[in-house]
Structures are given as structure tokens and as C-alpha cells.
C-alpha positions in Angstrom: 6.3 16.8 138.1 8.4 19.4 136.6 12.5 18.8 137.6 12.3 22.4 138.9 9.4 21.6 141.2 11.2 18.0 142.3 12.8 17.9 146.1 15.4 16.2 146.5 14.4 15.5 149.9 11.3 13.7 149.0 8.5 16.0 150.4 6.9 16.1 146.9 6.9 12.2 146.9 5.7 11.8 151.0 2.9 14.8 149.7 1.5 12.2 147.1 1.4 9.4 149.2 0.1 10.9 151.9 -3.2 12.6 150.1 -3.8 10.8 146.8 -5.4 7.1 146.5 -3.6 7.0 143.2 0.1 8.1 142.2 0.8 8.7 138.2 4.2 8.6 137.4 5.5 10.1 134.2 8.2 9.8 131.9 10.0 12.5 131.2 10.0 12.7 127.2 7.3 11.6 125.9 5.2 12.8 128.9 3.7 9.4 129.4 2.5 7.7 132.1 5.0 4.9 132.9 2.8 3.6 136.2 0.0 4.0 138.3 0.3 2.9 141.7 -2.9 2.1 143.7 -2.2 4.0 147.6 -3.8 1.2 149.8 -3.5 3.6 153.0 -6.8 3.9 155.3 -8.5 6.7 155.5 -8.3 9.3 157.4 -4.6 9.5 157.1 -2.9 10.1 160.1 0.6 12.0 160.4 2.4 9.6 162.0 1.4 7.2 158.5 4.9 8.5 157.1 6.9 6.5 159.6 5.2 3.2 158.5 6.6 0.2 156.3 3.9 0.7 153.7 4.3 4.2 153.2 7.7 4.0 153.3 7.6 1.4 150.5 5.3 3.3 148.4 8.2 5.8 148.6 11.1 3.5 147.7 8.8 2.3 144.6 7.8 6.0 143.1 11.5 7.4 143.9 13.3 4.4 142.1 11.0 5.3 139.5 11.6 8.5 139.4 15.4 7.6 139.4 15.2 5.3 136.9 13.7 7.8 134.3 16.5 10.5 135.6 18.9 7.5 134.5 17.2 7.8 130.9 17.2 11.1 130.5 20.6 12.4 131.9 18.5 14.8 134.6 
């Protein structure tokens, strides 16, 4: 994810979860992949999925990583 493509708001993030079975998350410099976290969601995703505890952790995990590597870089 390019910084100029990130929200703040976490749509991007909630987007990922919500369609992928697999999440990459990148460091910034090197362009790297730092983790890959496995989306253990059934299938077919429903809307209301965003308001539950495991989505809503995959969320905390891959926005505390994203964070983190902000940290780093001085983003």
C-alpha cells in the first residue's frame, strides 16, 4: 500500500480483511514482506462480519503493523 493510497480511517485495512483469505504486509523500505496473515473468515462474507471480534482483531494486528513500520520510517 502506497502512504498516499492509506486511510486513516481504516477502510483500506476492513477492504483486505473483508475479501482476501491472505493479508501481505509490507515494509516500507525495502519493500519486503514483513507478514502474512492467514484470514480464517467463512465464506461467503457477510456485511455485518466487520462488527465481529475476529475481524476486528485481524484489524488491530495489520494496523499495529502498519504503525509499527510508520514508527521506523518517520511516515
Amino acid at each position: 500500500m502506497r502512504r498516499s493510497q492509506f486511510n486513516g480511517e481504516g477502510i483500506v485495512i476492513d477492504e483486505a480483511i473483508y475479501l482476501a483469505d491472505k493479508v501481505l504486509v509490507m515494509s516500507a523500505s525495502p519493500g519486503t514482506i514483513k507478514q502474512i496473515i492467514n484470514i480464517d473468515l467463512p465464506r461467503p462474507r457477510h456485511l455485518d462480519l466487520k462488527y465481529e471480534n475476529k475481524f476486528n482483531d485481524y484489524k488491530s494486528q495489520i494496523w499495529n503493523l502498519l504503525k509499527t513500520e510508520s514508527i521506523i520510517n518517520n511516515f
